[in-house]
Residue frames as qw, qx, qy, qz and C-alpha x, y, z in Angstrom:
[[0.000, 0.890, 0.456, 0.000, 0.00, 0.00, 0.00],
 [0.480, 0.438, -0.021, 0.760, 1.41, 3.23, -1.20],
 [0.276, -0.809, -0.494, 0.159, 1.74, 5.73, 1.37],
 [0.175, 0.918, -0.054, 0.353, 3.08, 9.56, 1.97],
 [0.354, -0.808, 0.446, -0.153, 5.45, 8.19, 4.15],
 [0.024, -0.351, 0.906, 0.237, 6.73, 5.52, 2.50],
 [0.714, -0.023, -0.559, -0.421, 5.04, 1.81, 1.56],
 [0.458, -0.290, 0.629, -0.557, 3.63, -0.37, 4.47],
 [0.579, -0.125, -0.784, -0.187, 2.70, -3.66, 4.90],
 [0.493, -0.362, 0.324, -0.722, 0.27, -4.68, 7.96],
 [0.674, -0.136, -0.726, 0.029, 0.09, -8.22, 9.64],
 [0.419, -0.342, 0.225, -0.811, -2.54, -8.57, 12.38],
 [0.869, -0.232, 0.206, -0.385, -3.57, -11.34, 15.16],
 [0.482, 0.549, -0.649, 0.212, -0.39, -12.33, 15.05],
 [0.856, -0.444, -0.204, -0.168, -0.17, -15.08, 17.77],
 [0.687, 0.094, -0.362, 0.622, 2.66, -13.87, 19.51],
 [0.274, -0.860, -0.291, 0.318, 2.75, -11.75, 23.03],
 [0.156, 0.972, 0.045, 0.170, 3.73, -7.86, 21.77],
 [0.177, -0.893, 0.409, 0.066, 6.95, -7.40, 23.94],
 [0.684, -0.256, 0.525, 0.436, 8.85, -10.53, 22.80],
 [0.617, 0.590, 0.294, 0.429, 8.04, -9.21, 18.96],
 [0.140, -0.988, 0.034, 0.056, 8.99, -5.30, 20.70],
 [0.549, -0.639, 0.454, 0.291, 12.58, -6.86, 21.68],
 [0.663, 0.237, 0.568, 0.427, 13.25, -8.10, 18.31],
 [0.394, 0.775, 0.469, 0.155, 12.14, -4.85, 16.48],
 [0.152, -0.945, 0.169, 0.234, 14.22, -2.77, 18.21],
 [0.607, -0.406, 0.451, 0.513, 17.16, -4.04, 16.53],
 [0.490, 0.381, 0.542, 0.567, 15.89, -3.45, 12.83],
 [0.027, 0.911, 0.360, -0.199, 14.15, 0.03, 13.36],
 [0.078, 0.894, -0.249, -0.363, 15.97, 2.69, 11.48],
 [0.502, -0.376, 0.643, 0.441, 18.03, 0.26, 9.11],
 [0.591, 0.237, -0.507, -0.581, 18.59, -0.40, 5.29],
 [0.869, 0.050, -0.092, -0.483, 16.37, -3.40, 3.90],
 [0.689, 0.398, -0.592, 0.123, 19.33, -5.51, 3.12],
 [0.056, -0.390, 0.657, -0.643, 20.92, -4.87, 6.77],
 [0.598, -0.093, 0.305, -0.735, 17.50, -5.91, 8.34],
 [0.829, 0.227, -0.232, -0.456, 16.77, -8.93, 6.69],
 [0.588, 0.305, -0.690, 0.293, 20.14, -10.42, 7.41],
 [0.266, -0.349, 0.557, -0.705, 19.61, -9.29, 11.11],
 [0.751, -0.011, -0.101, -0.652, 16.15, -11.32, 10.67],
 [0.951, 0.064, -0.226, -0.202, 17.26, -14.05, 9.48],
 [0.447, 0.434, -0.617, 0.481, 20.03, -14.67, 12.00],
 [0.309, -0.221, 0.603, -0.701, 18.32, -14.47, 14.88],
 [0.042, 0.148, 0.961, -0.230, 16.64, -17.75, 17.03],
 [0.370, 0.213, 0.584, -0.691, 13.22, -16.08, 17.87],
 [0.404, 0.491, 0.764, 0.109, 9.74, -16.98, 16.24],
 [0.236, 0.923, 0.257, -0.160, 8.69, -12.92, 15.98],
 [0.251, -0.497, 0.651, 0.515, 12.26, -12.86, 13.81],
 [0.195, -0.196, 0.636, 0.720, 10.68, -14.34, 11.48],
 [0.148, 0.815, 0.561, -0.004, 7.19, -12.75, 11.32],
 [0.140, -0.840, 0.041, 0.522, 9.04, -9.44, 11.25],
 [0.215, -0.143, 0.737, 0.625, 10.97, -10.63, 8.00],
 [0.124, 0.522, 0.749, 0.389, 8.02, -11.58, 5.96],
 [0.066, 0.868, 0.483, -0.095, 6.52, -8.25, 7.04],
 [0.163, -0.730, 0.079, 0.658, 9.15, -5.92, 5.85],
 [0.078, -0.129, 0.716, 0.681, 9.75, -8.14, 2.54],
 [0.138, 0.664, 0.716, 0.166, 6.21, -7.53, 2.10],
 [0.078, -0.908, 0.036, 0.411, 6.51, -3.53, 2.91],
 [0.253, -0.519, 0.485, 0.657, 9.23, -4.03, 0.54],
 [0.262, -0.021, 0.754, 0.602, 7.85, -5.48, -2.37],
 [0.025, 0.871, 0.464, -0.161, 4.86, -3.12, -2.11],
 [0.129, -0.803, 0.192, 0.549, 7.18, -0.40, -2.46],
 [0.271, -0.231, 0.700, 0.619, 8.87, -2.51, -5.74],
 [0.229, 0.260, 0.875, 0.337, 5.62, -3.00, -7.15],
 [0.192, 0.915, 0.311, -0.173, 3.92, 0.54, -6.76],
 [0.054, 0.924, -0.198, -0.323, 7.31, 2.12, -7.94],
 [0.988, 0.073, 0.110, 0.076, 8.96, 0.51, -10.42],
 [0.571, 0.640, -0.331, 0.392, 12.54, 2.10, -11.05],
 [0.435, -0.780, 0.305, -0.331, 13.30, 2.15, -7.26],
 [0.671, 0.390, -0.627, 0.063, 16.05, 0.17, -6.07],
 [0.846, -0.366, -0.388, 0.008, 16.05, -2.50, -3.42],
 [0.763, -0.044, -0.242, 0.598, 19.12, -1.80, -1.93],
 [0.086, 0.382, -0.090, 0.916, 18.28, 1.98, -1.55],
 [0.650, -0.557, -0.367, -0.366, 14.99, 0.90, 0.71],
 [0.180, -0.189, -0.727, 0.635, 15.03, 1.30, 5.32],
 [0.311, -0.576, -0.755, 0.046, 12.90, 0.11, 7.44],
 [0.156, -0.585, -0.004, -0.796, 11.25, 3.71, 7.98],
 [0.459, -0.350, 0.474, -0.665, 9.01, 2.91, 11.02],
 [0.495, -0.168, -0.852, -0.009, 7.97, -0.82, 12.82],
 [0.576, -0.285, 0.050, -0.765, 5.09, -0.66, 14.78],
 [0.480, -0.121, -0.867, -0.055, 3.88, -3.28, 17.38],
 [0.406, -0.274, 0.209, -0.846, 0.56, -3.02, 18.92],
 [0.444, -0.082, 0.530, -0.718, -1.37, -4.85, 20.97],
 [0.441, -0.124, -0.572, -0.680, -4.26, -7.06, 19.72],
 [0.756, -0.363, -0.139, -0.527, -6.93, -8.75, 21.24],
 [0.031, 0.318, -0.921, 0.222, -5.84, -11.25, 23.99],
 [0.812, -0.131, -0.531, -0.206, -7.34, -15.30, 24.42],
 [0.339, -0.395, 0.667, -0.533, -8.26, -16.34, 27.44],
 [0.533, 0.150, -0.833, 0.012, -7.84, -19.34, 28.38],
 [0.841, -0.473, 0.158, -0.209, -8.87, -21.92, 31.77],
 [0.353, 0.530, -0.683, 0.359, -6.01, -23.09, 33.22],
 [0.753, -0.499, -0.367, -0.221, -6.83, -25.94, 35.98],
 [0.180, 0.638, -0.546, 0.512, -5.53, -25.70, 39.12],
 [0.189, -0.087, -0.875, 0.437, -5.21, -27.46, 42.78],
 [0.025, -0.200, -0.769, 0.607, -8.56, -28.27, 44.28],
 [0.119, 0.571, 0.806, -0.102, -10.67, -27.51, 41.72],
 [0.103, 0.921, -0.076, -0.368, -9.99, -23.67, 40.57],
 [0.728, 0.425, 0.434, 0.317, -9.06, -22.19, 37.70],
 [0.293, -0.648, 0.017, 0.703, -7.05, -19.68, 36.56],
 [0.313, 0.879, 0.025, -0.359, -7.01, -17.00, 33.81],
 [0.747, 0.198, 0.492, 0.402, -4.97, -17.96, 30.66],
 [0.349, 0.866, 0.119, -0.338, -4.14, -15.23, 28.68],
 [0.539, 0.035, 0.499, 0.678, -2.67, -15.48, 25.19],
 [0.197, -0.725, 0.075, 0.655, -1.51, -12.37, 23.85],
 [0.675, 0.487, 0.450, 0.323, -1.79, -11.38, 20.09],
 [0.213, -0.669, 0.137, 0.698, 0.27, -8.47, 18.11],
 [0.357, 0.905, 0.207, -0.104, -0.61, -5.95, 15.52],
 [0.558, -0.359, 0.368, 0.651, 2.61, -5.12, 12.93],
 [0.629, 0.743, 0.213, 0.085, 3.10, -2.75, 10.82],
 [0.515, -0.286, 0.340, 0.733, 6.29, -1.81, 8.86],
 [0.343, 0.903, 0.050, -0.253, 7.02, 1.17, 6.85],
 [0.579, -0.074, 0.255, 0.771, 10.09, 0.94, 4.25],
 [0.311, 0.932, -0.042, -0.181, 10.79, 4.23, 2.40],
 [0.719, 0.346, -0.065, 0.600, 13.99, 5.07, 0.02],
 [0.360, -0.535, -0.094, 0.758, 16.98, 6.82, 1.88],
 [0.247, 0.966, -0.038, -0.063, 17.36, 10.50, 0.72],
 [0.848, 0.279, 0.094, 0.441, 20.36, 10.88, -1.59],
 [0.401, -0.830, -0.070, 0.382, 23.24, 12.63, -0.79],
 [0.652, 0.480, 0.369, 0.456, 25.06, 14.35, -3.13],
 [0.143, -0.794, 0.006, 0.591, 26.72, 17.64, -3.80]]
């Protein structure tokens, strides 16, 4: 989706609690595309590689609304990670009680944009 601030891609009800995908994001925020991806795909976690498929989807939104733009000129503009609805769950416990379950879902969006060229 083309936007005035670059090209975005949005994956939602993501089944993963918000601050383990938070701790991952912070490492790609403000990088190029290339940089990020490698970062992505180096790392252990699960929301590593939901964050991947949502930037190379922010990216190839951006390749496919603009077509002379070049991959390698694309960073991750802004990564968003919000909240979503949370599943609750029963959890049995001793004696007959039950506790609250809660599974935790998370709202991503990624913005790539092309860097501004420097040049004199």
């Amino acid at each position: 989706m083309a936007d005035q601030n670059g090209y975005r891609a949005l994956a939602r009800f993501i089944l993963v609690s918000p601050f383990k995908v938070r701790r991952v994001a912070d490492n790609v925020r403000r990088r190029p595309y290339p940089e990020a991806v490698a970062i992505l795909e180096n790392l252990p976690h699960k929301s590593a590689k939901i964050l991947k498929k949502v930037i190379q989807s922010a990216a190839a939104n951006a390749l496919y609304h603009n077509k002379n733009l070049d991959e390698d000129m694309l960073y991750v503009k802004e990564l968003q990670v919000n909240e979503g609805p949370r599943m609750k769950r029963m959890w049995p416990r001793a004696r007959g009680r039950a506790d609250m379950l809660q599974k935790r879902m998370s709202h991503i969006l990624a913005v790539v944009d092309e860097m501004k060229k420097t040049g004199a």
